[in-house]
Every structure is written in C-alpha cells, then in structure tokens.
Residue, then its C-alpha position, 0 to 999 in steps of 0.5 A: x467742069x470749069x466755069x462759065x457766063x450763063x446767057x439765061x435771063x436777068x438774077x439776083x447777085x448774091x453778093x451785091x443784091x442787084x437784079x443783074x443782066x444774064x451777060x454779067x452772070x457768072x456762075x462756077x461750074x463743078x462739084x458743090x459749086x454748080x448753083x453758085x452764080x454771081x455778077x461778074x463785078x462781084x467775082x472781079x472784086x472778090x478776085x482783086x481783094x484775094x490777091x492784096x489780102x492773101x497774095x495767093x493764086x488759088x482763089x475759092x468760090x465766094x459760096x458760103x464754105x465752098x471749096x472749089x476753086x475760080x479759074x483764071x483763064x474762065x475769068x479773063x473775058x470780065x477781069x480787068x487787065x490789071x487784075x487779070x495780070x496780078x493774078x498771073x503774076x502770083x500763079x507765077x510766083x506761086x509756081x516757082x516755089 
C-alpha cells in the first residue's frame, strides 16, 4: 500500500478533464483508492487548498467519498516546496497535540 506516479501511457485527469502525460500521473494506491489517478497538478491544488481551508495533516483522496488518506512523503517529488513545507509544518503541529 502507498501511493505512486504510474509510467503507463497518456489518461484523462478526473478532476481537471485534460488528456495528461503518464509522468504527471499520480494514482493513490490502497484499499478502495487503487483506481483513483489524478494529475499531479490537481493532487498539489487539492493538498494546497486542504491545508488553508482545514488546516489539517491528513488530507483524503480527492475520490468521490473515499477515505484513504494521501501520503506526504509519495507526494514530495511533484509538491512545491512551499506546499510540501506547509503540509510538514501542520503534521508537526498536529502531532504535538
């Protein structure tokens, strides 16, 4: 179980619609989440808007009511360094409490 950037060919986001290369695919392994893949832009703007809306650390699969969570380090490689730090930053804080 963890998550992953698929190398198979070109799909569909289904979040943003656009026909996206397999190196910007990132699919959510585990559980009920296996065939859920997304962009990775789409997974770095649903992280970024988790973390100012909730201020929380675990962030959920974008799947329509799936509740497997999104791993912070399986996302480093296509996070930006600010959202990757934020995200940190709220484990952190999370953690102490």
């Amino acid at each position: 179980m963890g998550n992953h950037i698929s190398q198979d060919s070109s799909f569909t986001c289904t979040i943003c619609m656009n026909l996206v290369s397999s190196t910007k695919r990132f699919i959510n392994k585990g559980g009920t989440c296996k065939n859920h893949s997304y962009c990775t832009d789409c997974i770095e703007k649903h992280v970024q808007a988790k973390l100012e809306v909730y201020d929380n650390s675990k962030i959920k699969c974008p799947g329509l009511d799936c509740k497997n969570l999104l791993d912070p380090l399986a996302c480093q490689s296509f996070l930006s360094s600010k959202v990757f730090v934020r995200w940190c930053d709220v484990l952190c804080e999370y953690n102490q409490h």
